[in-house]
Each structure stands twice: as C-alpha cells, then as structure tokens.
C-alpha positions as CSV (number, residue, x, y, z in Angstrom):
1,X,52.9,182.7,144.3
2,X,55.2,181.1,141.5
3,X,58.8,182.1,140.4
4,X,56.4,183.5,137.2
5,X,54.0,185.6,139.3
6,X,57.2,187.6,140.4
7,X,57.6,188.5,137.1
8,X,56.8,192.0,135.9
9,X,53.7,192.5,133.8
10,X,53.8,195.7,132.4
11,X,50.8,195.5,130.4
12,X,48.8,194.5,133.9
13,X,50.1,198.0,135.5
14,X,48.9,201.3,136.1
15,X,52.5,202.5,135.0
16,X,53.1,202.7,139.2
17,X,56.9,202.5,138.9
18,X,56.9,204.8,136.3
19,X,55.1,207.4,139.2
20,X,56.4,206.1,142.6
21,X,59.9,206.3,142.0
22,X,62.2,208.7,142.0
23,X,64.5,209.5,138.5
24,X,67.8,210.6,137.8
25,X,68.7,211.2,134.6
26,X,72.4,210.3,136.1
27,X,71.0,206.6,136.8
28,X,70.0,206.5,133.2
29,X,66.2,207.7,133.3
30,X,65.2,210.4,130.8
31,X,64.8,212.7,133.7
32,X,65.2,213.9,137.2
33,X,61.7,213.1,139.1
34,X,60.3,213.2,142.4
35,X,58.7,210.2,143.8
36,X,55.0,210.4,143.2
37,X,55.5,212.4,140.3
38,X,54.7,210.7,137.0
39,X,57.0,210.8,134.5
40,X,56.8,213.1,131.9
41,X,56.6,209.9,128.7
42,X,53.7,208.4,130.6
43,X,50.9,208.5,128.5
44,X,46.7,208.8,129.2
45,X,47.0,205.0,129.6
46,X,49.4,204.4,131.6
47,X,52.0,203.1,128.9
48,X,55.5,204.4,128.1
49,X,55.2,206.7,124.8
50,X,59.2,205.8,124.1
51,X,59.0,202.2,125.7
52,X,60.3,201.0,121.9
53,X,62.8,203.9,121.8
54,X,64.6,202.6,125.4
55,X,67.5,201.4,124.0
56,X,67.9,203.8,121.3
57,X,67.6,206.6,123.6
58,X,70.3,205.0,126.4
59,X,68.0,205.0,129.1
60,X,69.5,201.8,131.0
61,X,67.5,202.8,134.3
62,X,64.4,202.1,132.5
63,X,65.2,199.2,130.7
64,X,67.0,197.7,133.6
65,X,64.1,197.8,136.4
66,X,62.7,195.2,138.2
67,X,59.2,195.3,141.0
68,X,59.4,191.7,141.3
69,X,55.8,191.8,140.1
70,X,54.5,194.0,142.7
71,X,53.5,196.6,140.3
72,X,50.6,194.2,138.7
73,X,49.7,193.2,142.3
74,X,49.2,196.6,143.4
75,X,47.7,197.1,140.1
76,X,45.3,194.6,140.8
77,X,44.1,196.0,144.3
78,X,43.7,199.6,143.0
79,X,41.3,198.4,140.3
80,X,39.6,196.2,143.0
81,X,39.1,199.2,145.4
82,X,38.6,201.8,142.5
83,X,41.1,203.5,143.2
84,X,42.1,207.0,140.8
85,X,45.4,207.0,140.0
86,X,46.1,210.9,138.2
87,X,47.9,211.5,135.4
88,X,50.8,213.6,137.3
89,X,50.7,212.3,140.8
90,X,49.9,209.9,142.9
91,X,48.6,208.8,146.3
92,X,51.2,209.2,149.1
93,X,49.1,206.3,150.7
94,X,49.3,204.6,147.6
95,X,52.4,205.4,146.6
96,X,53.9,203.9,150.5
97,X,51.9,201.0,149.7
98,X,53.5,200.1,146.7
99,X,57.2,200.7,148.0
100,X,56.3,198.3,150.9
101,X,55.0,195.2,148.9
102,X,58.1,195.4,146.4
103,X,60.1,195.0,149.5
104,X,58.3,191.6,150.4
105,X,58.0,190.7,146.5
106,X,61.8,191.0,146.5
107,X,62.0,188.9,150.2
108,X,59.8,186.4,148.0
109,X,62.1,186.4,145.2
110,X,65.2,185.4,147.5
111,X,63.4,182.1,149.4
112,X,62.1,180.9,146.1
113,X,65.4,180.7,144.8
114,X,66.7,179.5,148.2
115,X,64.3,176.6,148.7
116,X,65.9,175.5,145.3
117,X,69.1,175.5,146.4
118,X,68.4,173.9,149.7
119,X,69.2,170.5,150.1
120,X,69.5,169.8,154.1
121,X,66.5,169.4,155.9
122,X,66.1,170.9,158.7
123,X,67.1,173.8,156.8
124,X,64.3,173.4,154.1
125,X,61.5,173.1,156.9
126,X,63.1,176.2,158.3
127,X,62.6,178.3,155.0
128,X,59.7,177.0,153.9
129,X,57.8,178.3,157.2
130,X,59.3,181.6,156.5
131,X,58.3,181.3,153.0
132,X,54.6,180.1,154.2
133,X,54.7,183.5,156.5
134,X,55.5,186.2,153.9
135,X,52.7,184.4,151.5
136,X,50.3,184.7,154.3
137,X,51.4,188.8,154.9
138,X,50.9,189.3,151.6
139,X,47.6,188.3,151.3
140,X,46.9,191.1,153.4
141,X,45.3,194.1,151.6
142,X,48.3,196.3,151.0
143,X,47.5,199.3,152.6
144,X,47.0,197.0,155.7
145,X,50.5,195.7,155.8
146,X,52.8,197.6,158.4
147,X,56.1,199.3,158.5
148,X,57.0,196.5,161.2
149,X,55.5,194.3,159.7
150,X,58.4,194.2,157.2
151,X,61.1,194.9,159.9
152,X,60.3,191.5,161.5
153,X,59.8,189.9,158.2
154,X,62.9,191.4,156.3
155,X,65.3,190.2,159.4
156,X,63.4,186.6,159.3
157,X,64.6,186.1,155.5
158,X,67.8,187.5,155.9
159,X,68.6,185.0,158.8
160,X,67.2,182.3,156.6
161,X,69.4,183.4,153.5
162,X,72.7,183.9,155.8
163,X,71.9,180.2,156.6
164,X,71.2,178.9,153.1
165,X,74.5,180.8,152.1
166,X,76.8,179.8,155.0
167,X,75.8,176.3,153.7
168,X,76.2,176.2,149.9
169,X,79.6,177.9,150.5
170,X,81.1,175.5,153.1
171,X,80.1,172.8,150.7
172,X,81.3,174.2,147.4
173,X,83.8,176.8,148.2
174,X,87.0,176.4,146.6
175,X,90.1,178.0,148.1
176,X,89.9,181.6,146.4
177,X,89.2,183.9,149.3
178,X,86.9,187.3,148.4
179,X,88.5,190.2,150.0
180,X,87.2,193.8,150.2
181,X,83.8,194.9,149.4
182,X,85.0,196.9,145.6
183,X,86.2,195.2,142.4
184,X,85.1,198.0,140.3
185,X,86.6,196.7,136.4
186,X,88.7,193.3,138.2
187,X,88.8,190.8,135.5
188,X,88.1,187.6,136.9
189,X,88.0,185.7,133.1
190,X,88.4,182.2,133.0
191,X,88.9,182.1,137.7
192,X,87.6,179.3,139.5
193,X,85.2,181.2,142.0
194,X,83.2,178.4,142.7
195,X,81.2,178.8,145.9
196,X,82.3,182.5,146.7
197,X,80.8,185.2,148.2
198,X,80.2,188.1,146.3
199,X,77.3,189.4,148.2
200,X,76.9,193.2,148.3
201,X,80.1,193.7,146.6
202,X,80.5,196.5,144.0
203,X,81.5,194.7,140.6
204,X,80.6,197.2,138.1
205,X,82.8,196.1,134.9
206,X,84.0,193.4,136.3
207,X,84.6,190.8,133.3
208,X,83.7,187.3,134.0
209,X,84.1,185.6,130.7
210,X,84.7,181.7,131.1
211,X,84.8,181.9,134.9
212,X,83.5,179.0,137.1
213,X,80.6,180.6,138.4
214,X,78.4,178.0,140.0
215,X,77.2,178.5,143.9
216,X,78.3,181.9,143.8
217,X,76.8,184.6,146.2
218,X,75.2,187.4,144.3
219,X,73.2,188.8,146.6
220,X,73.0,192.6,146.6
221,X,75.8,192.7,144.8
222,X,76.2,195.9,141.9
223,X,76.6,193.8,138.6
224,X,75.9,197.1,136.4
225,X,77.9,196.2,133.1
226,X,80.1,193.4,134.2
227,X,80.4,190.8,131.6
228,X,79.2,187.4,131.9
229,X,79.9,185.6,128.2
230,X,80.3,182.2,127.9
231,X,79.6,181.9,131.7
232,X,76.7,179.1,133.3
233,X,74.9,181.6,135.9
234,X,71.7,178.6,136.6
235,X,73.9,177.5,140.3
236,X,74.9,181.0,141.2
237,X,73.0,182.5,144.0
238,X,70.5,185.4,144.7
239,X,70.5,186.5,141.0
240,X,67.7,188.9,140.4
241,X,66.3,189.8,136.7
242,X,67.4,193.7,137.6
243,X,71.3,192.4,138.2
244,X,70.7,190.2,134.9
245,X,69.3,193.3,133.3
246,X,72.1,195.6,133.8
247,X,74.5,193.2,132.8
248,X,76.3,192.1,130.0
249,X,75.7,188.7,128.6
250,X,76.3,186.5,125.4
251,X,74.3,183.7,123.8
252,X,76.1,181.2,125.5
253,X,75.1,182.7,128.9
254,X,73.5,180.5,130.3
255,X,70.3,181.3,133.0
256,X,67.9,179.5,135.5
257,X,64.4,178.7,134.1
258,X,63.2,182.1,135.8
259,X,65.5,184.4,135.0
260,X,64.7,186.2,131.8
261,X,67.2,186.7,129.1
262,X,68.0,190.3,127.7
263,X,67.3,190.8,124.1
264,X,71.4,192.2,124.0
265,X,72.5,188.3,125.0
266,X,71.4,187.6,122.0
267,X,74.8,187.8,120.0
C-alpha cells in the first residue's frame, strides 16, 4: 500500500464509520449512538444526507475523522463476499472486523511516515521488515486477522517508532526540555521546539504561530484546535490527517505531500 491508499475514500464506503462507531454529540457528532448502530443522517445509499451541511451545522467529530482507509478496504471485502450491510445495524462480526483493520491501517500510517524520516541503516532494514510484516497481515481476509494478531503487531511498531523517535530527537533536539503530559491553551508562538517530544501530550489550544516545528514528536498527541499559522509541519513527526483535521491552520501552513489540507487553511 501507498501513503494514498491510506487515504479515506468515502465514495468507495458502505458508510462503515458512520455505523461502527460510537457518537457523542459532546465530541461534536449530531448525536449520541451506539456502536453498530447507524446513524440516523445515513441515507439508503450509504451517503451522509448533511455531508455539505458539516460545517454549517458544527459537527467537528464528523468532519474531523480519519479510518486511515480501512473503511474502503473493508468496503471492498464485504462487496467481495456479499455481504448485507442493513440500514440500522450492523454485523457484530463485521463491525469487530472493521475496528481491527483501522488499528493496523493506522500502524501503517506511522512506518510509512517513519521510513521517510529514517536515515540510519540498520534502522531502515529494521522498519522496513516490520513494515513488510503488517502488509503481509493485512492481506489476510479481515475477518481472519486475530485479536493477537494485533497485540504482537501493535508492540512491533511501537518498538520500531520509539527507535525512529529516540533518534530524530538526539539528532535535532535543541535544548527546550518538554515537561508534563498537559499544555491545554500554552502559547508556544514564535519557540524554537525543534526536535521535541510532544508525543501523547494534551495540546488542545495550544497556539503555535511562527514556532520552529521541524522533527517534532506528534505522535498521539490531542492537537484539537491548536493553531498552527504560518508554521512548516512537512519534518514534524507522526502527524495524522485526523490531528491536521482538528486543527487550526493558515495558508501559509505548510504540509507533507500526504497530508491533506483542510478547506478552513485556506485563509
């Protein structure tokens, strides 16, 4: 798979997020859902009747979602076996399925970027036999793959990342130390941060306008409405298009080739 395959394509899915999740209006989804349960703007054809009304209507969960492309993979295989997805619920089989191949979709995700990152080699071998591993798995019919399965696979890529990240920020890390794990609102406008880790940190609000950002650890981190303007984001780390999506951005925002910019960035 490419950087594009683990891209969503909406128009190439039964609408399977839209049922296996669960909602919260809270979380910015037009209602609270069980998972399984499709929602309640999910038409005969498996489309979103509001899908141009998103933005009007506020509803950031929808807008802001990511499968990593899993949802036109799984697509794919349903059509392939025939299976009938309802109009109001959905497989539990199914529905397990799906969870489990966004979880390697998103394992995916993180060595792609990390193999473009990598520049030692011993380290590169390393990842790409991981990443050779998880392509092979998930070749596997879906309902085939296992919950250990992606035990033993999830703790192989997070070795390989802690490795790829350990070495990006020995190499570029500056002398501004991250401590604590919540920044909630911290303005970090114009810092140096270069080479910091950031991973699994809450930054909700946090304002990064004009900061040095390159080599930065994003990696699970909660970047829901921090500001990025005027910042270069292609060298930061573990960016997924969900953390891009709940951002805030500016035209001068600047993204990696496979990140997709938010029509708000625009300005």
């Amino acid at each position: 798979m490419e950087m594009k395959d683990l891209r969503i394509q909406c128009e190439n899915c039964f609408g399977l997020c839209c049922r296996a999740l669960y909602f919260s209006k809270m979380d910015g989804f037009p209602e609270n859902k069980r998972a399984g349960k499709a929602c309640s703007y999910l038409c005969a054809a498996s489309r979103c009747s509001i899908y141009s009304q998103l933005g009007e209507k506020h509803l950031k969960g929808c807008m802001n979602y990511d499968c990593f492309g899993a949802g036109q993979h799984m697509s794919a295989w349903i059509k392939q076996q025939n299976i009938y997805i309802t109009d109001k619920q959905m497989d539990t089989a199914v529905m397990e399925s799906f969870h489990k191949l966004m979880k390697l979709h998103q394992q995916l995700w993180y060595l792609k970027q990390a193999i473009l990152l990598i520049e030692e080699h011993h380290l590169h071998i390393d990842t790409t036999g991981e990443l050779e591993k998880l392509e092979i798995l998930l070749r596997k019919e879906p309902d085939k793959i296992t919950k250990p399965d992606i035990e033993i696979s999830h703790d192989a890529v997070n070795g390989i990342l802690r490795r790829v990240s350990a070495c990006i920020q020995t190499k570029y890390a500056n002398d501004t130390h991250i401590i604590g794990s919540s920044f909630l609102g911290k303005s970090f406008k114009k810092q140096s941060l270069k080479g910091c880790d950031f991973s699994m940190k809450l930054l909700i609000g946090c304002d990064f306008t004009d900061a040095d950002l390159a080599y930065v650890n994003f990696l699970g981190s909660d970047v829901r409405d921090a500001n990025f303007s005027n910042v270069d984001l292609r060298c930061s780390l573990f960016l997924t298009q969900f953390q891009i999506n709940s951002a805030k951005g500016n035209k001068a925002t600047m993204l990696p080739d496979y990140l997709k910019r938010p029509r708000t960035w625009n300005k």
